[in-house]
TISE-324773 format. One record per atom (N, C-alpha, C, O): chain; residue in one letter; residue number from 0; z, x, y; atom name. Coordinates in Angstrom, 1 decimal, padded with zeros to 4 digits. Layout:
N
A / A / NUM / Z / X / Y / CA
...
This chain:
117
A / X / 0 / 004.7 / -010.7 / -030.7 / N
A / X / 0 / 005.5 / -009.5 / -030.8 / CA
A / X / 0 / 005.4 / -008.9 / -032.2 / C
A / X / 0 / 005.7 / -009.6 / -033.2 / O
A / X / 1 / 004.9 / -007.5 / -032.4 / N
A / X / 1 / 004.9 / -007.1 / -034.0 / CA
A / X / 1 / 006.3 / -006.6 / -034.1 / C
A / X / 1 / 007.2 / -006.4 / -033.2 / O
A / X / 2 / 006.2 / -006.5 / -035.8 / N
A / X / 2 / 008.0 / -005.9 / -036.7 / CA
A / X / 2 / 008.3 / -004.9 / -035.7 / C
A / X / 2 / 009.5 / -005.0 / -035.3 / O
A / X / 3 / 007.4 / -003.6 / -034.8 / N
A / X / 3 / 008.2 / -002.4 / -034.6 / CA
A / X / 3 / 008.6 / -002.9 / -033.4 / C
A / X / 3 / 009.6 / -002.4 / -033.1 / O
A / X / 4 / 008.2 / -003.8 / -032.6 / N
A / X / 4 / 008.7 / -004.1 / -031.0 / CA
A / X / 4 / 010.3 / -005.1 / -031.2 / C
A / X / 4 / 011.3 / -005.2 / -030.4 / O
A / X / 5 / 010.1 / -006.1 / -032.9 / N
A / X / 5 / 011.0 / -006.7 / -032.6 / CA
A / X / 5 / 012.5 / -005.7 / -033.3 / C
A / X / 5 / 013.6 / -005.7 / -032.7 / O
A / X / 6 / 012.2 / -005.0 / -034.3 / N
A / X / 6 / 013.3 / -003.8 / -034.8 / CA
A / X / 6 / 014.0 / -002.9 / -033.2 / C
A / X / 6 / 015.2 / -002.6 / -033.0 / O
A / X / 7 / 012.8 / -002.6 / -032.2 / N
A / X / 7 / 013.3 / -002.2 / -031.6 / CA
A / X / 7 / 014.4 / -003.0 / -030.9 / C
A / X / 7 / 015.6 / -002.6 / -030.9 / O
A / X / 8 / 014.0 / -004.1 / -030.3 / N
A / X / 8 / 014.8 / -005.3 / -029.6 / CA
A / X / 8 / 016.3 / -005.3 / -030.6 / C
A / X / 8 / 017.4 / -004.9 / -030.2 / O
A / X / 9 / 016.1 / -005.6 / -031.6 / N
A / X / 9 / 017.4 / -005.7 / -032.5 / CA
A / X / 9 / 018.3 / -004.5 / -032.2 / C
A / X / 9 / 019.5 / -004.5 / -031.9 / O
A / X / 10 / 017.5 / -003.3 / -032.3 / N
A / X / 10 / 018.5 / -002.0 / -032.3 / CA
A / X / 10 / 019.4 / -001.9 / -030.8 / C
A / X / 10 / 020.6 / -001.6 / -030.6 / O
A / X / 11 / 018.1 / -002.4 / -029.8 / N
A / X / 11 / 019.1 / -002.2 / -028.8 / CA
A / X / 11 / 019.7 / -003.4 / -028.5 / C
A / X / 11 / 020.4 / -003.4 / -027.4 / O
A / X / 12 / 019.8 / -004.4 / -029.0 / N
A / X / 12 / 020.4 / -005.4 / -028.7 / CA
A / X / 12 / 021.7 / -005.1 / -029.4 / C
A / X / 12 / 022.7 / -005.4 / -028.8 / O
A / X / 13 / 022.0 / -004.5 / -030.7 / N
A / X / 13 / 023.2 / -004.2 / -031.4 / CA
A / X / 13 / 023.4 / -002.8 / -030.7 / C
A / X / 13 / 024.1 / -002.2 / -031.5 / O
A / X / 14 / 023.2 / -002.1 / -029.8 / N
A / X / 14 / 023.7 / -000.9 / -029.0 / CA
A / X / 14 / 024.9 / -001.9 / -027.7 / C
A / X / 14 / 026.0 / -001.9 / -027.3 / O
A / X / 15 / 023.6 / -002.7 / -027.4 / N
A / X / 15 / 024.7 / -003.5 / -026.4 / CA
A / X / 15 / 025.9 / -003.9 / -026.8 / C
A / X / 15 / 027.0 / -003.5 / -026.4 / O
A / X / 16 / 025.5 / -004.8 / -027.7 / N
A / X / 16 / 026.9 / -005.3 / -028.6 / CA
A / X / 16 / 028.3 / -004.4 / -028.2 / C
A / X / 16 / 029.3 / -004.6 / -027.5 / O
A / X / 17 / 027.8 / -003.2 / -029.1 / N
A / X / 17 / 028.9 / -002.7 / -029.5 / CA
A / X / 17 / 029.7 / -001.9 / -028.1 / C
A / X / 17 / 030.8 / -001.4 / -027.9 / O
A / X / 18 / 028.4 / -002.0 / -027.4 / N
A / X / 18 / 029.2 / -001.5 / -025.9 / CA
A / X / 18 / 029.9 / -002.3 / -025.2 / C
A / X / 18 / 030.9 / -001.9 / -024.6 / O
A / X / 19 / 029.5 / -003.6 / -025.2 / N
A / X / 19 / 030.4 / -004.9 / -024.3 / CA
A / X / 19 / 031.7 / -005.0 / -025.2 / C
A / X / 19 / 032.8 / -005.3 / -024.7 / O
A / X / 20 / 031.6 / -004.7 / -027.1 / N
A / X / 20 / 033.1 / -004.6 / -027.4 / CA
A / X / 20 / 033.7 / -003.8 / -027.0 / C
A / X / 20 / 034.8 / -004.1 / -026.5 / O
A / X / 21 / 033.5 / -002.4 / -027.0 / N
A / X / 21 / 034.1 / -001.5 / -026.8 / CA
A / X / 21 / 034.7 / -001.3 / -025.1 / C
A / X / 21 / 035.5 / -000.4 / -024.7 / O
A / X / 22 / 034.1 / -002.2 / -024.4 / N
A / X / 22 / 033.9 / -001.8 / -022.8 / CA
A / X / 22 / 035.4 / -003.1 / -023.0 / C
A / X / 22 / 036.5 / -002.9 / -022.4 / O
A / X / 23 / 035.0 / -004.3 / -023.7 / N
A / X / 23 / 036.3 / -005.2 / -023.8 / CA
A / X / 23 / 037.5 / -004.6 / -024.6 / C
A / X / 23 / 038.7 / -004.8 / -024.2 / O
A / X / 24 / 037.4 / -004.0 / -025.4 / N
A / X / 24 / 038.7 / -003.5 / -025.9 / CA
A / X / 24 / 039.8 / -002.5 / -024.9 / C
A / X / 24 / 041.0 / -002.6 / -024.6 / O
A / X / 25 / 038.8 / -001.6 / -024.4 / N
A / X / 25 / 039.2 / -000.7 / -023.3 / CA
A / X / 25 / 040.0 / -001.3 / -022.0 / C
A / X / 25 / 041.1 / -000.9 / -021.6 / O
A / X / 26 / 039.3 / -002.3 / -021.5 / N
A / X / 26 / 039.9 / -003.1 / -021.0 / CA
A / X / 26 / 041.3 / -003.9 / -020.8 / C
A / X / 26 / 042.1 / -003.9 / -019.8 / O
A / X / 27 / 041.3 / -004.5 / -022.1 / N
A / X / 27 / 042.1 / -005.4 / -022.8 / CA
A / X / 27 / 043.6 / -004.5 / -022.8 / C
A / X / 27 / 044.7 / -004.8 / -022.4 / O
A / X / 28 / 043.1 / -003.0 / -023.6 / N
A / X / 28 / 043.9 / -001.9 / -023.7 / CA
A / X / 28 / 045.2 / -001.5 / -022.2 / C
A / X / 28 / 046.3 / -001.2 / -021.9 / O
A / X / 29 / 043.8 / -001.8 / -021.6 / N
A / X / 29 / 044.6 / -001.0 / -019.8 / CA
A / X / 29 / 045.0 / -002.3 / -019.6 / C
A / X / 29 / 046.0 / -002.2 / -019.1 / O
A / X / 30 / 044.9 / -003.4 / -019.7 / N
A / X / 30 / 045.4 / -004.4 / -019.1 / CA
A / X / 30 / 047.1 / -004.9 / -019.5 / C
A / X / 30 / 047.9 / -005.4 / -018.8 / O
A / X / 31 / 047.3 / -004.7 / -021.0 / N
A / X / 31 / 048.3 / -004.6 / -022.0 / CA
A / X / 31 / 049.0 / -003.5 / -021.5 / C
A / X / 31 / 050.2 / -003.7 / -021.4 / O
A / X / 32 / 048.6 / -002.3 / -021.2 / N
A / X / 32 / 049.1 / -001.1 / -020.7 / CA
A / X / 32 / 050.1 / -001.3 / -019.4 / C
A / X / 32 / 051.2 / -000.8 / -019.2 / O
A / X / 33 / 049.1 / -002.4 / -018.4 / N
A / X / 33 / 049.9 / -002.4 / -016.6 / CA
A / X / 33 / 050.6 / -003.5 / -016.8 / C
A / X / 33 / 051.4 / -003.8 / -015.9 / O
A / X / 34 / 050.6 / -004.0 / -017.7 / N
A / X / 34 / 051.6 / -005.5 / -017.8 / CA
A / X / 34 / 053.1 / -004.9 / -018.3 / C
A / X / 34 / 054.2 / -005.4 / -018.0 / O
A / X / 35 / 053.0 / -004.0 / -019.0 / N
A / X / 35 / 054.0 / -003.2 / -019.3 / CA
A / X / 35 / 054.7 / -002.2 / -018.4 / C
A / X / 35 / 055.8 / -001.8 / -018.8 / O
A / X / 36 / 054.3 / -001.8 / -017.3 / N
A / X / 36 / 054.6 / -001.1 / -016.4 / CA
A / X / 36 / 054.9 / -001.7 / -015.0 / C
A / X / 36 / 055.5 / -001.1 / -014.1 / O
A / X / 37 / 054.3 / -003.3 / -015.0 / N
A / X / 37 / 054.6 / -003.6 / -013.9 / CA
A / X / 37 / 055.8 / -004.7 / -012.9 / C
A / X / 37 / 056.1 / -005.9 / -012.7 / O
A / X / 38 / 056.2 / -003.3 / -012.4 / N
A / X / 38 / 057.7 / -003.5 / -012.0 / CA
A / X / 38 / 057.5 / -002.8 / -010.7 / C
A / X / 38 / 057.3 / -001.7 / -010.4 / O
A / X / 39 / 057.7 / -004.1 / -009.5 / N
A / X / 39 / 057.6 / -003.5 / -008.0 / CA
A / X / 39 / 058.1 / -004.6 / -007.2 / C
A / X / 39 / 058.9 / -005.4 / -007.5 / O
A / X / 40 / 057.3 / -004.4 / -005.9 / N
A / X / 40 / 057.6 / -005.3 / -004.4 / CA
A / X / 40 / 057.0 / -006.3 / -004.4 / C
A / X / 40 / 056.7 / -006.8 / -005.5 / O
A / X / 41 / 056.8 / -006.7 / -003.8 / N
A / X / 41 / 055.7 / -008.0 / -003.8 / CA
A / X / 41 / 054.4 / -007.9 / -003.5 / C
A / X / 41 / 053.5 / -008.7 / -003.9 / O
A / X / 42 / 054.3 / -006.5 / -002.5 / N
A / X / 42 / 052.7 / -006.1 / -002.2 / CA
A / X / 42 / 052.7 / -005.8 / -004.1 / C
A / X / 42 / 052.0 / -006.7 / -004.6 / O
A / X / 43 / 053.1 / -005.1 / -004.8 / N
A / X / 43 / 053.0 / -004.8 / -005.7 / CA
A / X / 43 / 052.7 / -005.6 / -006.9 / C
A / X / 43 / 052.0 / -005.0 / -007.8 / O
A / X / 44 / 053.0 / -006.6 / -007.1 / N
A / X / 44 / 052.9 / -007.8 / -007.9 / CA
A / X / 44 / 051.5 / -008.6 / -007.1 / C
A / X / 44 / 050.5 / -009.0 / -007.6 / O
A / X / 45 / 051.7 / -008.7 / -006.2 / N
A / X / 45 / 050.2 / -009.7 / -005.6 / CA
A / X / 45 / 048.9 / -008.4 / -005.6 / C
A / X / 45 / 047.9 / -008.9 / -005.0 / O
A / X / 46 / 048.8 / -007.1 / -006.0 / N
A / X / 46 / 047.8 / -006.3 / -005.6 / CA
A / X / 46 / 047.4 / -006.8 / -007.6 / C
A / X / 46 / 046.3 / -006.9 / -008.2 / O
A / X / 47 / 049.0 / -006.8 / -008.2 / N
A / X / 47 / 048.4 / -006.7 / -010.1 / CA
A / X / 47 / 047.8 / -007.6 / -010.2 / C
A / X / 47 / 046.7 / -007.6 / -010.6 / O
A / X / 48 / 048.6 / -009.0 / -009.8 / N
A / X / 48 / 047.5 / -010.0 / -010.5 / CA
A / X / 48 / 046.8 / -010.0 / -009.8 / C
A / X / 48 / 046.0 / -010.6 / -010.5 / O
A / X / 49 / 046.1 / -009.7 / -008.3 / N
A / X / 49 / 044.3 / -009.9 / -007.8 / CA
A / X / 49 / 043.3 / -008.9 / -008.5 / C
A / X / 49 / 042.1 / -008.9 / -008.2 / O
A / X / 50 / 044.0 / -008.1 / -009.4 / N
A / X / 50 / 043.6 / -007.0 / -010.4 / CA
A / X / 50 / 043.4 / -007.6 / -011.4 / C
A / X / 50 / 042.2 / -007.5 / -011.7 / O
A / X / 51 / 044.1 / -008.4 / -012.3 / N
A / X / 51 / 044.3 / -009.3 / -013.2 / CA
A / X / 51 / 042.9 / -010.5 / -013.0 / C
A / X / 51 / 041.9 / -010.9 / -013.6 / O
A / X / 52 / 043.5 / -010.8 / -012.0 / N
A / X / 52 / 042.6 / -011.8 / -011.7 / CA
A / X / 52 / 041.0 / -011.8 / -011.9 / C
A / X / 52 / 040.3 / -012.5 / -012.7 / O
A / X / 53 / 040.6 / -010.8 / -011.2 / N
A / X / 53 / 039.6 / -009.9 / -011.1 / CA
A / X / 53 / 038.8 / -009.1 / -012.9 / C
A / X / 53 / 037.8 / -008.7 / -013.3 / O
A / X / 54 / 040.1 / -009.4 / -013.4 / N
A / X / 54 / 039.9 / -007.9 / -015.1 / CA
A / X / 54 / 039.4 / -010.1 / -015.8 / C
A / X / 54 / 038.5 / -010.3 / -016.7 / O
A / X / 55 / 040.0 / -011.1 / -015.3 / N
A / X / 55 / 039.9 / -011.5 / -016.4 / CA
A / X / 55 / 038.6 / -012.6 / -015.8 / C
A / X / 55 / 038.6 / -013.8 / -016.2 / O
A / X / 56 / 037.5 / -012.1 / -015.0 / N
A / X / 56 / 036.7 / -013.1 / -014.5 / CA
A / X / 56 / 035.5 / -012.0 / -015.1 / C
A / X / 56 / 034.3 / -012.3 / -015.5 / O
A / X / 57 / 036.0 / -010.9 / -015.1 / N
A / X / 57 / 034.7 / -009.8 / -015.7 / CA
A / X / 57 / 034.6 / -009.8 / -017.2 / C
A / X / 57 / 033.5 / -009.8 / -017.7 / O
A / X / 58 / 035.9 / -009.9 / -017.9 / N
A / X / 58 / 036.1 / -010.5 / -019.2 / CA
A / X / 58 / 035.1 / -011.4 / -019.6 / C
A / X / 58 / 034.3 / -011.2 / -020.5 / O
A / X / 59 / 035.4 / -012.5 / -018.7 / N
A / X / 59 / 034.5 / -013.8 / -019.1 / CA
A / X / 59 / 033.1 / -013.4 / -018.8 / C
A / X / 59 / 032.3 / -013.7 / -019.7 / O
A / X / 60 / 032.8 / -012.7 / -017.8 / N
A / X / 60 / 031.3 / -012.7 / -017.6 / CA
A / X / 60 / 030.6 / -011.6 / -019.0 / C
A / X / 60 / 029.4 / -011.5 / -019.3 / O
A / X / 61 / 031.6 / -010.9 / -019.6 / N
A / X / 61 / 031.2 / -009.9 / -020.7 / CA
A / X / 61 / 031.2 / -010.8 / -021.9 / C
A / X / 61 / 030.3 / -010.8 / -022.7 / O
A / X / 62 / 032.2 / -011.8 / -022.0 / N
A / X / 62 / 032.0 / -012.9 / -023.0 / CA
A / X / 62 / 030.5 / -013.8 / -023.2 / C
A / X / 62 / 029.9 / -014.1 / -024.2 / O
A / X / 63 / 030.2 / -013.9 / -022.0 / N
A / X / 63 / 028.9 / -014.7 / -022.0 / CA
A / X / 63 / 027.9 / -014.2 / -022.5 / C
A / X / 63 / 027.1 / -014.7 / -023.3 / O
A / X / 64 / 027.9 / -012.9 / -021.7 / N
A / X / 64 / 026.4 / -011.4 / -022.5 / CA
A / X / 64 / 026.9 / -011.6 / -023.8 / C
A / X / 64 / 026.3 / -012.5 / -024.4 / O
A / X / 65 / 028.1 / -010.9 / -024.5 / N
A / X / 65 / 027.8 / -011.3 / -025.9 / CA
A / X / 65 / 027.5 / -012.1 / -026.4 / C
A / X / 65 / 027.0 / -012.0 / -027.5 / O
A / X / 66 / 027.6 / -013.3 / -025.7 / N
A / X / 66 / 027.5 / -014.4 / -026.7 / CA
A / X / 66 / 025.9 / -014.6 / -026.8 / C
A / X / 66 / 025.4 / -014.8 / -027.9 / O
A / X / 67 / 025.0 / -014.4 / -025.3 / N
A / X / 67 / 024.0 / -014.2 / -025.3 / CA
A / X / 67 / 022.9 / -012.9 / -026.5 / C
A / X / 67 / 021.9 / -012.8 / -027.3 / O
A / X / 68 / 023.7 / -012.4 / -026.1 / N
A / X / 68 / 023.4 / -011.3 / -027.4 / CA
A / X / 68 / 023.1 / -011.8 / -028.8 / C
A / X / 68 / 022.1 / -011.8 / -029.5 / O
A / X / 69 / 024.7 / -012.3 / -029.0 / N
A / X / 69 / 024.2 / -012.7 / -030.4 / CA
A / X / 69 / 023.7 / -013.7 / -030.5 / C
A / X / 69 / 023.5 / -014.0 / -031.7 / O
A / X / 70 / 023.1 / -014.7 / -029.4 / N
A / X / 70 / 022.2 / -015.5 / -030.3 / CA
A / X / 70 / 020.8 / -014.8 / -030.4 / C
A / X / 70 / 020.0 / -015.0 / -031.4 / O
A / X / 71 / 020.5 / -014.0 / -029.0 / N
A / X / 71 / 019.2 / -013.4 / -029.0 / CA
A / X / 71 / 019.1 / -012.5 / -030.7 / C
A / X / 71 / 018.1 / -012.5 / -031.4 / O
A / X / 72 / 020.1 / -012.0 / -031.1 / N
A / X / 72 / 020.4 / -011.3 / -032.4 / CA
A / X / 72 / 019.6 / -012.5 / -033.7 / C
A / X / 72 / 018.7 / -012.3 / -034.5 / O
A / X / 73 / 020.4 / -013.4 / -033.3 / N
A / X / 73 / 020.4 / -014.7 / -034.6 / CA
A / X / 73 / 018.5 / -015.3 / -034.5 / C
A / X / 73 / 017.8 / -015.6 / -035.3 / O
A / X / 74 / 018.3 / -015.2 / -033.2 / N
A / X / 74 / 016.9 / -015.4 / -032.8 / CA
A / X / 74 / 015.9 / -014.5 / -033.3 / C
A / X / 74 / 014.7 / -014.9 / -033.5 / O
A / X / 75 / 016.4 / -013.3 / -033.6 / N
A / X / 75 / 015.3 / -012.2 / -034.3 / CA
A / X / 75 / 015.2 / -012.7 / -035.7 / C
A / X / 75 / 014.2 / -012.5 / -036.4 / O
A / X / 76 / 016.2 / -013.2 / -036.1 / N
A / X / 76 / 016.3 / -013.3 / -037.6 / CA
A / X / 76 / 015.9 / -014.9 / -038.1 / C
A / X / 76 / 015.8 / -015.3 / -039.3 / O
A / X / 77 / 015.7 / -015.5 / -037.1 / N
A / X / 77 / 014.9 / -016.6 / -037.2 / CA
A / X / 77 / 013.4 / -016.8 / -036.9 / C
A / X / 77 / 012.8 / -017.9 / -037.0 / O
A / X / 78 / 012.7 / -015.5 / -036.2 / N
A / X / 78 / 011.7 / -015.6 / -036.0 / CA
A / X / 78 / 011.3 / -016.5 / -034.5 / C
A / X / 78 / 010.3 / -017.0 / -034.2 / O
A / X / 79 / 012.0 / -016.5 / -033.9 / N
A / X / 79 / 012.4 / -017.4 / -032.8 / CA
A / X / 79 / 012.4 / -016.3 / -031.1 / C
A / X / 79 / 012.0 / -016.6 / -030.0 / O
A / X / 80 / 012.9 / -015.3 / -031.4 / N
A / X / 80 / 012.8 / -014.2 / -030.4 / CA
A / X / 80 / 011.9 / -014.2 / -029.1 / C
A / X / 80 / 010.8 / -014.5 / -029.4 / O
A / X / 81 / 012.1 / -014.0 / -028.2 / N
A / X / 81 / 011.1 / -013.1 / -027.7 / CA
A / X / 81 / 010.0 / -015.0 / -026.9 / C
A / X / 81 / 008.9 / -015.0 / -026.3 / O
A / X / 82 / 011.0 / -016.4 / -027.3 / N
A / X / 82 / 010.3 / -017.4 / -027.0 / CA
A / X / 82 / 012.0 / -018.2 / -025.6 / C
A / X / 82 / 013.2 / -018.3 / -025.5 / O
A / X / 83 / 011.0 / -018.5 / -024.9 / N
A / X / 83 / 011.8 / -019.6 / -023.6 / CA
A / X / 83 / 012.5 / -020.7 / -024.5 / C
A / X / 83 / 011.9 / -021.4 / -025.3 / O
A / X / 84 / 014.0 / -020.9 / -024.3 / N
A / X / 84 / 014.3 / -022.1 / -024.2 / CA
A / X / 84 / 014.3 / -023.3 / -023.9 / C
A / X / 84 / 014.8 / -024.3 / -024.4 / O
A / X / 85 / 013.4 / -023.0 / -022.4 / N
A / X / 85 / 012.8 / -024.2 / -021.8 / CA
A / X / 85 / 011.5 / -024.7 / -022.1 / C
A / X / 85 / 011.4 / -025.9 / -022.3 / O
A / X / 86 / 010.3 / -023.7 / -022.2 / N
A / X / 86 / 009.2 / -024.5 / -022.0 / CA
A / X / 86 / 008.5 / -023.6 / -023.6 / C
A / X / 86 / 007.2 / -023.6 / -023.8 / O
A / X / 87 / 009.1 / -023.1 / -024.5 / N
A / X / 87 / 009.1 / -022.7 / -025.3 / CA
A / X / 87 / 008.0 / -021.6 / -025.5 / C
A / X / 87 / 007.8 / -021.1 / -026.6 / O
A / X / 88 / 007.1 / -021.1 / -024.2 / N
A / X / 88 / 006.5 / -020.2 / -023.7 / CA
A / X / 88 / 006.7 / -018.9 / -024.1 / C
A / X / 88 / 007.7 / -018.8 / -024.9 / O
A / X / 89 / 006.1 / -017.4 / -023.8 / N
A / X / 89 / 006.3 / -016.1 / -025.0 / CA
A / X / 89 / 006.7 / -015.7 / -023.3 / C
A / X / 89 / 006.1 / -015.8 / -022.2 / O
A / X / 90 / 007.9 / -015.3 / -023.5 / N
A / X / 90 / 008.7 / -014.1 / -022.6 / CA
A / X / 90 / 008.1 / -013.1 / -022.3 / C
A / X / 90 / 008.1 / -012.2 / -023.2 / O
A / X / 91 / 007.5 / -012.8 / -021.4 / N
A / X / 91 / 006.8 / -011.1 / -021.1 / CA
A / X / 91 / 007.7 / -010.1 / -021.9 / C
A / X / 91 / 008.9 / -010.2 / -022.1 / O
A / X / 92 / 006.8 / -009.0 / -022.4 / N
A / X / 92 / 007.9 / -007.9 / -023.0 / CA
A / X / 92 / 008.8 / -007.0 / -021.7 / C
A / X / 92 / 009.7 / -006.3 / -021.8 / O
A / X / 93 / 008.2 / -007.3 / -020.6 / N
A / X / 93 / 008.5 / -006.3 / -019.3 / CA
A / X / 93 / 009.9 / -007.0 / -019.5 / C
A / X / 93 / 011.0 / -006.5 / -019.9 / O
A / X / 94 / 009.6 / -008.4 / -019.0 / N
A / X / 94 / 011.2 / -008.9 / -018.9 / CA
A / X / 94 / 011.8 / -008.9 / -020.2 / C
A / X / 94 / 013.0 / -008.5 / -019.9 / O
A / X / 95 / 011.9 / -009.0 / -021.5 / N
A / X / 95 / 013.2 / -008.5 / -022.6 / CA
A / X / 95 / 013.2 / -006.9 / -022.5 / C
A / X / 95 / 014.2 / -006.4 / -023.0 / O
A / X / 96 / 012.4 / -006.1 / -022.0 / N
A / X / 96 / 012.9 / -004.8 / -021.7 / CA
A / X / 96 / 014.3 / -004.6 / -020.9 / C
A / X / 96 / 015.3 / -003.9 / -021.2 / O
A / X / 97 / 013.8 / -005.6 / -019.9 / N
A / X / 97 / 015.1 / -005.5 / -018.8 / CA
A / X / 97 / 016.0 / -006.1 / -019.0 / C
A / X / 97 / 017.0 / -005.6 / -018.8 / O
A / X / 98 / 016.0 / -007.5 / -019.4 / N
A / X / 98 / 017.2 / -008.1 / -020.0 / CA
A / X / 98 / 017.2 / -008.9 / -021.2 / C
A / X / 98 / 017.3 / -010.2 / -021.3 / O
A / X / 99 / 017.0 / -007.6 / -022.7 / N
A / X / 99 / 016.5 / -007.7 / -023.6 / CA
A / X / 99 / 017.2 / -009.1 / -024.3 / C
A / X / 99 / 016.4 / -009.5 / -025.2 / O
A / X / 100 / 018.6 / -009.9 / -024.1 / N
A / X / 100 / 019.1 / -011.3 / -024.9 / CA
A / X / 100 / 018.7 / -012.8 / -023.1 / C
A / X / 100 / 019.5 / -013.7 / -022.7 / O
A / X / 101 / 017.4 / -012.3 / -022.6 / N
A / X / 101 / 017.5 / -013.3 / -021.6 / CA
A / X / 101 / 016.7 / -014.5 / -022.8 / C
A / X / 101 / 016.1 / -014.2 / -023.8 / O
A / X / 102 / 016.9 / -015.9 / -022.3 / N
A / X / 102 / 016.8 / -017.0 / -023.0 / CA
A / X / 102 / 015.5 / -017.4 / -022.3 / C
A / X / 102 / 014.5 / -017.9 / -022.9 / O
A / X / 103 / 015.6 / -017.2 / -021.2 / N
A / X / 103 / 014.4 / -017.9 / -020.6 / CA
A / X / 103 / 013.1 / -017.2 / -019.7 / C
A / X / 103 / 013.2 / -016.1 / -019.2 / O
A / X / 104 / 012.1 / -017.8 / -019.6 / N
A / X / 104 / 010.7 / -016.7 / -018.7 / CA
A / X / 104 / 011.2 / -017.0 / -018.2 / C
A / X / 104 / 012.2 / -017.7 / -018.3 / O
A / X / 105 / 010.4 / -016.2 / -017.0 / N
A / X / 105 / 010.7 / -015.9 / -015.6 / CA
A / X / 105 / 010.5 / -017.2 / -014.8 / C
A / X / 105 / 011.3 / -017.2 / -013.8 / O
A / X / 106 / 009.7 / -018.3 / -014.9 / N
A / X / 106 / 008.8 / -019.4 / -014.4 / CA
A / X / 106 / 010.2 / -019.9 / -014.2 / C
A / X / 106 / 010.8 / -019.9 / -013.1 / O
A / X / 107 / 010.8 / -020.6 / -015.7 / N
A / X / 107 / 011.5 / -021.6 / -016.2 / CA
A / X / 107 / 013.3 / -020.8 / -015.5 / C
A / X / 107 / 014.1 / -021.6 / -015.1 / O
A / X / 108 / 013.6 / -019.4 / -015.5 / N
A / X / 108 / 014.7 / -019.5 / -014.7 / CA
A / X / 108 / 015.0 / -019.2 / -013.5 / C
A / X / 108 / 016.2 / -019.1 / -013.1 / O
A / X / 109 / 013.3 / -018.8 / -012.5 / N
A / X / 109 / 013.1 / -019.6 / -011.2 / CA
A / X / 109 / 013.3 / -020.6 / -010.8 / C
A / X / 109 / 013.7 / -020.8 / -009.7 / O
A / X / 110 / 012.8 / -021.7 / -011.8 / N
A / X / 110 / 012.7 / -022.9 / -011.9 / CA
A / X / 110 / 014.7 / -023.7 / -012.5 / C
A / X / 110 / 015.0 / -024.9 / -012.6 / O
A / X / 111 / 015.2 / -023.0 / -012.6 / N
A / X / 111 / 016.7 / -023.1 / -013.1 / CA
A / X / 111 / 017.9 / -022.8 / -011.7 / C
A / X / 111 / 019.0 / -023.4 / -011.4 / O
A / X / 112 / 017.0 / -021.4 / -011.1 / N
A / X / 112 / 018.3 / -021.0 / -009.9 / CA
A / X / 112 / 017.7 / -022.2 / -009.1 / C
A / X / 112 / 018.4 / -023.2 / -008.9 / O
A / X / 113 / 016.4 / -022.4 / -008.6 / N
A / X / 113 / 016.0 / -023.1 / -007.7 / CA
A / X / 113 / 015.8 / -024.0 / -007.8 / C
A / X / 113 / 014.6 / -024.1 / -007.5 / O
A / X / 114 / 016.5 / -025.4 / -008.2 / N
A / X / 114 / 016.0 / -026.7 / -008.4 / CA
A / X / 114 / 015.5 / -027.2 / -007.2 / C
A / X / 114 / 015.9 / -026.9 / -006.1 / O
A / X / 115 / 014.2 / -028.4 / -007.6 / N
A / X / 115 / 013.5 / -028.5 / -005.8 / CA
A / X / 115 / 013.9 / -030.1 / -006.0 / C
A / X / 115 / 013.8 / -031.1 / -006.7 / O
A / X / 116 / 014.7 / -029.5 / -004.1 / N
A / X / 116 / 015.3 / -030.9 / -004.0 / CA
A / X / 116 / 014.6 / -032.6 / -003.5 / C
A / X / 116 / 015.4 / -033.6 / -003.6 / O
């Protein structure tokens, strides 16, 4: 991978970033917001928290992308990018196009959902 393919990766990797914070803050915001407001029946209280429930499972799954993010981030800056954590193999650029902080080729997280039994 040359400097301009991996600058690009970086740029849009810190666009994500700043969108998974801001998509969590927003969140966080409305969530602080209905906790404040919520005063009802019982349908009303079991519809908040399966809302709740639901805000704080998507939370976690936004926690994970960032986290993924920034190490794919910490990986540019070690020269490390753009390589499998499994078989230490070079990641197609098709796939970091598409899911520019994925950790692993395609082989090795086929080889991850589908363990052969």
């Amino acid at each position: 991978m040359n400097k301009k393919e991996l600058a690009n990766f970086k740029k849009i990797l810190i666009q994500k970033k700043a969108e998974f914070l801001n998509k969590t803050n927003s969140n966080q915001r409305e969530l602080d917001a209905d906790l404040e407001v919520s005063i009802g029946d019982e349908i009303d209280t079991a519809t908040h928290n399966s809302e709740k429930e639901m805000f704080f499972e998507l939370v976690a799954n936004d926690r994970i992308t960032l986290n993924a993010i920034n190490d794919a981030l910490v990986k540019i800056e070690k020269g490390s990018y753009g390589l499998c954590e499994c078989c230490n193999g070079a990641i197609l650029l098709e796939r970091l196009e598409a899911i520019p902080w994925t950790r692993y080729c395609i082989k090795c997280q086929e080889e991850a959902e589908n363990p052969k039994r």
